[in-house]
Steps between C-alpha positions, in 0.01 A plus 500: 500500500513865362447607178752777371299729242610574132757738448605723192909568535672746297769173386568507099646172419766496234484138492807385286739779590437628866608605832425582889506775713592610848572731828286388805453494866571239789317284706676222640497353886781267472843748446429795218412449173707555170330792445472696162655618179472712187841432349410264170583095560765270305363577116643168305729202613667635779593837710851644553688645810314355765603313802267250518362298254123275459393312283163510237453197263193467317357443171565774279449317203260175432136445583565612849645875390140628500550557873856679449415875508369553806718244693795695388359804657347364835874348532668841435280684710557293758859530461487943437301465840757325714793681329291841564480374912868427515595136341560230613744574828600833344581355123311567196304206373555404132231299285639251266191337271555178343237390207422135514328520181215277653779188397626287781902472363469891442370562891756279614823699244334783668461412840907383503585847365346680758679271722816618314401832528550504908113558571392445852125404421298465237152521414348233282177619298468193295277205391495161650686375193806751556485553836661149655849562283553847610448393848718183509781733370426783767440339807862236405651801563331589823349852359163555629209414224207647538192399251241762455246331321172304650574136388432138537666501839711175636862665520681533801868625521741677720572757288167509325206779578149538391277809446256388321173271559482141515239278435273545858556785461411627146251203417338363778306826605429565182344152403308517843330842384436441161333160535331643798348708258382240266802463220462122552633404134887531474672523146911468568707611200895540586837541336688122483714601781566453843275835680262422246419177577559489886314774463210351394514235733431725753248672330315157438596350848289813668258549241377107648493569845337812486242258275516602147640294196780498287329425122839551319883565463708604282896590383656666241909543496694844560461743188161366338352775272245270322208421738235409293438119634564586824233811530252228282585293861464744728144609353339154492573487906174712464330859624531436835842371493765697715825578265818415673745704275839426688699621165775722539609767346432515082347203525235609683440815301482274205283300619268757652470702193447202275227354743293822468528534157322152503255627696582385866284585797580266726591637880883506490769501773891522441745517807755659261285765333601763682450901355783491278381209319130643473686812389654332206186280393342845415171658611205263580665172464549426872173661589298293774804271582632423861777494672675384785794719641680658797515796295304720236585865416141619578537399831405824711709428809723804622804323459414403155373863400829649647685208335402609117527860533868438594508282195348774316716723626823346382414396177213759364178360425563491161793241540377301821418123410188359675598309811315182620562227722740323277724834483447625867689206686842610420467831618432373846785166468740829440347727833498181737926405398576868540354562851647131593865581364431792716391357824804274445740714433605288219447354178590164613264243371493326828443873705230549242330215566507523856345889458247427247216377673546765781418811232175644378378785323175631394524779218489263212238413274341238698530651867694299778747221365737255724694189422283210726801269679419217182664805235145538368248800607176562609305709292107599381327310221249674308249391209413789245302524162642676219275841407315622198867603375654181528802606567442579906380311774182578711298367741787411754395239754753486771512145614765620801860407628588089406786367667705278288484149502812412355672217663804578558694546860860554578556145485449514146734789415770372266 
């Protein structure tokens, strides 16, 4: 293990109302990369005069919208920096975004209009709850679907891609190091939902074999603002309790800032409290808290450094949302189809397919990504602890490269 040093980054966070930036360089051994861009991305619902068009659904509205800002801009960055390289075989690509208002029936309205609309992928940045509609529509219609969030894991599908963590590989190495280190007491608090709770499964499954205990569990539904029994709950575990805060989104926040104001001090760890949610708690309420990510903007890595001063560069400081590994995913699900449509010659779902685990780059935000035969990807894990600011991860442990465990073979494939 390594440990990556703190890092101060000229990144303003306009958290309800931002953007991302971008014009970069290339590094990719399997065909070129998608290159770079200054021109500004798709600004609302969709773009006009291009050849061909993507697809963004997400939750613009709802609990899950807290994560909105900078997903819009990693997406349209992505999409300036393939346009700014040449397209997609010689044709503009055009970004059509889709908000799923964190509602299943919305994501699924949504996810048939973009159908409608002609895209020829789309990029689902959703929660477990909205995600399974939007791809049952998609992949009916044979479009590629690729989810960029770490999840639950357990889906397999033809048309279905993955570039964020699953369970071995976001929890397990985590768990190892952090009851290696003598957090033996587990707390688990989760939203009623499915990532929540399989969530927390894992969580407990690894906290026992790696010898510690789980004292306590606990879930509240989607869009609880009144956390007063449940924060009484989670501070009788005790002081040396570890605080699993799998909440997403305004939940979380709520709960965060109404557990401090009670005076909680327990040691707590959230695998959805990335920087934009510590960003809208305020200063000093995530203070001392962990995390578990592929991703965190203080991350000092070249690729990463060169990464945000692109995204500075396209949308000003003053305007650029705060990435973090919930936002970051999509920018690389949108570099991977472009240099496979390319290496196909085609935007042919099956051509696509076919290409996509034969492409790489390595100028994005977390280094070298690839597409693993399954439609999942290897990637690093890293544990962190949120600094004296508490809005900005330090202490970066990296626990290295996980291969995914996630099941699934072409026999599988749907």
């Amino acid at each position: 293990m390594r440990r990556q040093s703190r890092i101060a980054l000229g990144v303003a966070a306009v958290f309800a109302t931002a953007a991302f930036a971008g014009c970069g360089s290339s590094n990719n051994s399997t065909g070129d990369t998608t290159g770079s861009a200054t021109a500004a991305g798709t600004e609302t619902q969709s773009a006009s005069g291009g050849d061909v068009k993507i697809g963004l659904i997400t939750a613009l509205s709802g609990p899950a919208s807290v994560y909105s800002p900078s997903i819009k801009q990693a997406v349209e960055l992505a999409v300036a920096e393939v346009n700014e390289a040449g397209g997609v075989n010689g044709k503009k690509v055009d970004l059509v975004i889709a908000d799923d208002g964190t509602a299943p029936q919305k994501s699924e309205q949504e996810a048939r209009r973009l159908v409608d609309e002609g895209v020829k992928m789309v990029v689902s940045m959703q929660t477990s709850a909205t995600r399974p509609p939007a791809s049952s529509v998609v992949t009916r219609a044979k479009i590629p679907f690729i989810f960029s969030w770490s999840y639950e894991g357990g889906e397999c599908g033809k048309y279905q891609w993955f570039t964020g963590q699953i369970p071995n590989q976001w929890v397990d190495p985590a768990i190892k190091q952090l009851v290696g280190k003598g957090q033996k007491r587990w707390y688990l608090l989760g939203n009623d939902y499915l990532w929540g709770r399989e969530m927390n499964k894992r969580i407990g499954a690894q906290v026992k074999a790696n010898g510690g205990e789980v004292v306590g569990e606990a879930y509240v539904p989607f869009g609880t603002t009144e956390f007063q029994t449940t924060v009484s709950e989670v501070m009788d575990a005790g002081d040396d309790a570890t605080i699993v805060t799998n909440l997403v989104g305004a939940d979380l926040i709520g709960f965060m800032k109404q557990y401090r104001a009670a005076g909680g001090k327990q040691q707590l760890i959230g695998w959805a409290m990335d920087e934009q949610t510590l960003e809208a708690m305020g200063p000093g309420v995530g203070k001392g808290a962990e995390g578990a990510f592929d991703y965190y903007v203080t991350l000092k890595t070249p690729s990463n450094q060169a990464w945000l001063k692109r995204l500075e560069a396209k949308y000003g400081k003053d305007k650029m949302a705060l990435p973090g590994s919930l936002t970051v995913q999509g920018y690389d699900a949108v570099r991977l189809w472009a240099l496979a449509a390319n290496k196909a010659g085609s935007t042919d779902p099956e051509a696509v397919s076919k290409a996509l685990p034969e492409v790489k780059f390595a100028d994005g935000p977390r280094g070298e990504v690839r597409f693993t035969k399954d439609h999942y990807m290897a990637m690093r894990n890293y544990v962190a602890r949120v600094d004296d600011s508490g809005t900005r991860y330090g202490d970066i442990v990296d626990l290295g490269v996980v291969e995914p465990q996630s099941g699934c073979t072409p026999d599988k494939f749907n």
